[in-house]
C-alpha positions as CSV (number, residue, x, y, z in Angstrom):
1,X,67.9,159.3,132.2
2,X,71.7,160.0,132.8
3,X,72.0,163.8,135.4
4,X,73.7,165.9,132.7
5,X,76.1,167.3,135.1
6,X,77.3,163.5,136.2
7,X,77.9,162.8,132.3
8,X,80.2,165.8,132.0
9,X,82.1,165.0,135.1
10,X,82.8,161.5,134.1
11,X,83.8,162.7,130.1
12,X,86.7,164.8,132.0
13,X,88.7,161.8,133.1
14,X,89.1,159.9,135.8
15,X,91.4,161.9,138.2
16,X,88.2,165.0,137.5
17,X,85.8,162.1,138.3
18,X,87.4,160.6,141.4
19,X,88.1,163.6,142.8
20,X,84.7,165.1,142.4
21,X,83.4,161.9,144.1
22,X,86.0,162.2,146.7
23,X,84.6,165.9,147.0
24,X,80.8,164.9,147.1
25,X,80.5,161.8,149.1
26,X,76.3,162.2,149.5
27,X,76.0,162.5,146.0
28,X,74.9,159.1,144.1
29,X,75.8,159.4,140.6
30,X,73.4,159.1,137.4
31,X,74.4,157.6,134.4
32,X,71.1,155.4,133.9
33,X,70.5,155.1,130.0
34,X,73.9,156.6,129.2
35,X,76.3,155.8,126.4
36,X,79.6,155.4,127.9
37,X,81.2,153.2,125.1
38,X,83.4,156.2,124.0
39,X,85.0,156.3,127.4
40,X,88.1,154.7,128.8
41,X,86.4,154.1,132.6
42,X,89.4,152.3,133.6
43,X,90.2,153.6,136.9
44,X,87.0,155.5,137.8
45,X,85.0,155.1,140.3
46,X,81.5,153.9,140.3
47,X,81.1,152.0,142.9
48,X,77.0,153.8,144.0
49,X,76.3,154.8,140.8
50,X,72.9,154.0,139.1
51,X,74.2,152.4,135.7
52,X,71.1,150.7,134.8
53,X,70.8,150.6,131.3
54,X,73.9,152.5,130.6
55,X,75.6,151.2,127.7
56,X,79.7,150.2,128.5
57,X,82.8,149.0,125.9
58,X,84.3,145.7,127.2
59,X,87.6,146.7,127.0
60,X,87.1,150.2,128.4
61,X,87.0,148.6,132.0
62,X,90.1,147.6,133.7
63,X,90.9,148.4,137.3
64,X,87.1,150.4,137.0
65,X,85.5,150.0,140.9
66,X,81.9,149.1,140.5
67,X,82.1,147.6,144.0
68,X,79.5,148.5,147.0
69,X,76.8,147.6,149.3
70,X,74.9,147.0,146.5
71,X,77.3,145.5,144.3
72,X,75.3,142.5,143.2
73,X,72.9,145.2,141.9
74,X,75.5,146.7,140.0
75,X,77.1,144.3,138.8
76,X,74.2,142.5,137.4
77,X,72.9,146.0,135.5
78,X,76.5,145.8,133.7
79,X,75.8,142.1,132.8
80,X,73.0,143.5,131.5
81,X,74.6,146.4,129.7
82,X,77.2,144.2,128.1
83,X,74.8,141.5,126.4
């Protein structure tokens, strides 16, 4: 289940949410299970996150950096989330 503080953060924007990340590097962020499709995530930040299961809009995710160590991971949970 999605941290209910993470879901907040990322529902202020992306300059709240990138900052906040830039803010609190140590902090992986939660958003498993979470329904996203409401939100423009172009721009944000992910790249850490745990998105498993999280439910994304296709056209919500231009320039959106899900990029990482464990990108393959990542990536494949947004495969996932998109079928």
């Amino acid at each position: 289940m999605a941290n209910a503080t993470h879901l907040k953060k990322i529902r202020d924007g992306h300059k709240v949410w990138n900052s906040w990340r830039e803010e609190n590097p140590d902090i992986t962020p939660d958003l498993t299970g979470a329904d996203l499709t409401d939100i423009d995530l172009s721009q944000y930040n992910l790249s850490f996150a745990k998105i498993e299961g999280a439910k994304f809009d296709r056209k919500n995710l231009s320039f959106t950096n899900f990029m990482d160590k464990k990108s393959a991971q990542g990536l494949a949970a947004l495969k996932r989330s998109l079928s």
